[in-house]
N, C-alpha and C positions, 0 to 999 in steps of 0.2 A: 504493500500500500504506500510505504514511502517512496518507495521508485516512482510508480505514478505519479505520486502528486510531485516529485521533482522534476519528472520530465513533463508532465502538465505544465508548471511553472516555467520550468525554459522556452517550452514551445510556447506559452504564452509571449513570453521575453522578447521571443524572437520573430514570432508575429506584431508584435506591437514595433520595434525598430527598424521591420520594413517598410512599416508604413509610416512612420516619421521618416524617417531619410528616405522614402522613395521620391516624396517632392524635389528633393536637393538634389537628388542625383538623375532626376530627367530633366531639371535646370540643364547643369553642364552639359548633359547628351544631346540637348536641344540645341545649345548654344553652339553646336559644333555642327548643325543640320544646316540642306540647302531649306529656302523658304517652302519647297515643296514638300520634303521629309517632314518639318515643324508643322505642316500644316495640314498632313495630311490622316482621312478619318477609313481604316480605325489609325490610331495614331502610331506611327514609327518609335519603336523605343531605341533602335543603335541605326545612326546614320551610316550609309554604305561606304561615306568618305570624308573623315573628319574637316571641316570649311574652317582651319585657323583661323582665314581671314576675317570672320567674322567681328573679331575682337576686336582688330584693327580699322572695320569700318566702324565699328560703336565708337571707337573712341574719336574718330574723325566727324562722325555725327553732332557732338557734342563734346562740352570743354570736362569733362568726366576729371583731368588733370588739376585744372581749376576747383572742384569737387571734393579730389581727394587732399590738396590743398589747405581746403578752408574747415574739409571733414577735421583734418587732424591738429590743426589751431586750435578749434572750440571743443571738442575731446578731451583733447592732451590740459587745455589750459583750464576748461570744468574739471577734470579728475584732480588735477595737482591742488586747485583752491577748494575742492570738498574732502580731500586726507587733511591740507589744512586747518579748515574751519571744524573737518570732524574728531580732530587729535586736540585741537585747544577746548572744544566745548566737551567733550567726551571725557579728558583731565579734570574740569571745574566739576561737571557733574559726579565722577567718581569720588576726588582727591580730596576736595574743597568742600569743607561747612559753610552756609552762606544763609541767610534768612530767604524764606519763602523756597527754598531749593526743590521739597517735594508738590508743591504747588505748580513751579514750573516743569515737573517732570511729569507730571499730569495733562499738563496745559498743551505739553510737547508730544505724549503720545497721544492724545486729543484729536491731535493737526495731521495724526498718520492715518484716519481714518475717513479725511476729507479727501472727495477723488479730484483727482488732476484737475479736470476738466472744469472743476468750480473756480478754480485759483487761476489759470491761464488768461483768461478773459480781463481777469482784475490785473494783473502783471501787465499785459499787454497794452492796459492803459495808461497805466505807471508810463510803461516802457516808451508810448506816443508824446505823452508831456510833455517828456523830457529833450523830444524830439532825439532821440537813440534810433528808432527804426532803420534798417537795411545796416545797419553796423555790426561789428563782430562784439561790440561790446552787448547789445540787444541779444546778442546770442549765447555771451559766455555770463554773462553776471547774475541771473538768474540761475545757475545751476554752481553756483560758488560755494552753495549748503545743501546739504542733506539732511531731514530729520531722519530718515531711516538708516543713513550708515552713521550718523551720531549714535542712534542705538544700539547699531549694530556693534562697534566698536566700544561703547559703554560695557557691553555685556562682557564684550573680551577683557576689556580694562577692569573689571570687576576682580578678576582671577588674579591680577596682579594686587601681593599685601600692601598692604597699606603701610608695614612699616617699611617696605623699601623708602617711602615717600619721606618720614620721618625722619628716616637716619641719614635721609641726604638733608631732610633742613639741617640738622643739629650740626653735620658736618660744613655749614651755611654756604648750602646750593641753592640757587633761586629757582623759582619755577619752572624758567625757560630755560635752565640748564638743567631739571630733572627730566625736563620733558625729551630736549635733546641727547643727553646721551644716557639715560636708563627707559623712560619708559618707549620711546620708536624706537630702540632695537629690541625689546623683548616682543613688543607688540608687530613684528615687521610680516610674520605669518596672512596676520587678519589686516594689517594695511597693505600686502599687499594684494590679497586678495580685492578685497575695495578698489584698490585701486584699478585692477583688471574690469571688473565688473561694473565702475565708474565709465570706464572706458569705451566698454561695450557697449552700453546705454548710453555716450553720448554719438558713439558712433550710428547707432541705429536711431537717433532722436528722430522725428520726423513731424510731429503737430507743431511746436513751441518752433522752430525755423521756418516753417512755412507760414504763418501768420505775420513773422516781426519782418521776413525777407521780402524784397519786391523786384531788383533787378538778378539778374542771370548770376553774374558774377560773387553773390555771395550765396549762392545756395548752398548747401549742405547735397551730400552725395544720395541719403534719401530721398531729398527734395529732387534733384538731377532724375533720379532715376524713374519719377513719378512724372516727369515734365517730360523727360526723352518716350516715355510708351506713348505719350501723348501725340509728342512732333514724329517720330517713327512710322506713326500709321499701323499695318499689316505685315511690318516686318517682326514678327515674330522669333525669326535668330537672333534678331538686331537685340530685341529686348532683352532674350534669356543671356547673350552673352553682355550685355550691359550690368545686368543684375550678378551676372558669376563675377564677376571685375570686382564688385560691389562688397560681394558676401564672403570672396574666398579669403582675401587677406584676415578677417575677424574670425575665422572660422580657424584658420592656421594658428592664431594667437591662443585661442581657446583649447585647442588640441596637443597644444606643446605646454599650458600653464597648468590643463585640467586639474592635477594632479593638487597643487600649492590653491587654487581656486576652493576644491572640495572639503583639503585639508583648515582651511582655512573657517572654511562656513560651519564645518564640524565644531573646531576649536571655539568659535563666537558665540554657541548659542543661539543663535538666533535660527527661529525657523519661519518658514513663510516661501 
């Protein structure tokens, strides 16, 4: 009876990750089709003769460069300003006694339970005022904080005692010298985890840049890629190998870090 229900269990396993990765992997096979393989019913799944070229005309189609570009700007500079803001407020809330402290960690997980979609709209006007629209700043300073990897990282930080913290006052280390050299290398697991996972999410952002963006040249590579199936038409290779351009670099990052990612999400506690 145990045999079965273990090879039930994997046959399930393995039913289920064909059909998660079967999308991803008729992307690429598509993206290698002429427009007649891609389009043809019942549908071709292995093209007679891989069309490199295809790559090469998406990318001549559109500035896809410009793209990856402006993608990895607003990425790179949201993830490094939300480890920041998430390691300083993550310290005050663990380390630090402070009046109203559980009040605002109420008030904090409160704010995680309000969806996106309510708070965009209000940012978005912020972000009009101030007359910020089509700027990379409109793009990056609204994702400078995280309440959920504050928490995230709160949890982790919990794990660390308290009298590390201690015996570096007494030894009279300031804050910002406990923070820099004991608690970010203890904690460097679940930051970097964060930090991958920051990254992923600003790479794949896709409502919050297309709202504050207006001309071509700063769109984000989501944005790009939702605008190129548009001006493409019926070129259907054009698209899937636009989109493989898109998704393979994030997909490579994730497969070579999995590992520090998983370990990491373990270590935090945090589930969700």
């Amino acid at each position: 009876m145990k045999k079965f229900n273990l090879l039930l269990s994997k046959t399930f396993i393995v039913i289920m990750a064909i059909i998660t990765l079967f999308p991803f992997v008729y992307m690429i096979l598509s993206s290698l089709m002429t427009f007649q393989e891609a389009t043809s019913l019942p549908p071709t799944l292995f093209p007679k003769k891989f069309q490199w070229e295809n790559f090469a005309l998406a990318m001549e189609q559109a500035p896809f460069v410009r793209y990856f570009f402006n993608t990895i700007i607003v990425a790179g500079l949201s993830t490094i300003g939300t480890i920041v803001t998430s390691i300083l407020a993550g310290f005050a809330l663990v380390k630090l006694e402070f009046k109203y402290k559980n009040l605002l960690v109420m008030g904090m997980a409160a704010l995680l339970m309000v969806p996106y979609e309510v708070t965009v709209f209000t940012n978005y006007q912020t972000i009009a005022q101030f007359g910020l629209l089509d700027t990379y700043t409109a793009l990056i300073v609204p994702s400078l904080a995280s309440i959920f990897y504050i928490f995230y990282l709160k949890e982790y930080l919990t794990s660390i005692p308290i009298s590390y913290y201690k015996a570096a006052k007494v030894d009279g280390c300031t804050d910002l010298e406990f923070i820099t050299r004991i608690l970010i290398p203890l904690a460097k697991p679940s930051l970097f985890t964060m930090g991958i996972l920051s990254f992923i999410n600003g790479w794949n952002s896709f409502l919050w840049p297309i709202l504050v963006t207006n001309s071509k040249e700063m769109r984000l590579l989501s944005n790009g890629l939702s605008s190129f199936a548009t001006e493409s038409g019926t070129n259907v290779q054009l698209q899937m190998a636009a989109s493989t351009i898109a998704i393979v670099p994030i997909l490579i990052l994730y497969l070579v870090f999995r590992k520090q990612i998983i370990r990491g999400v373990v270590k935090s506690g945090v589930k969700g």
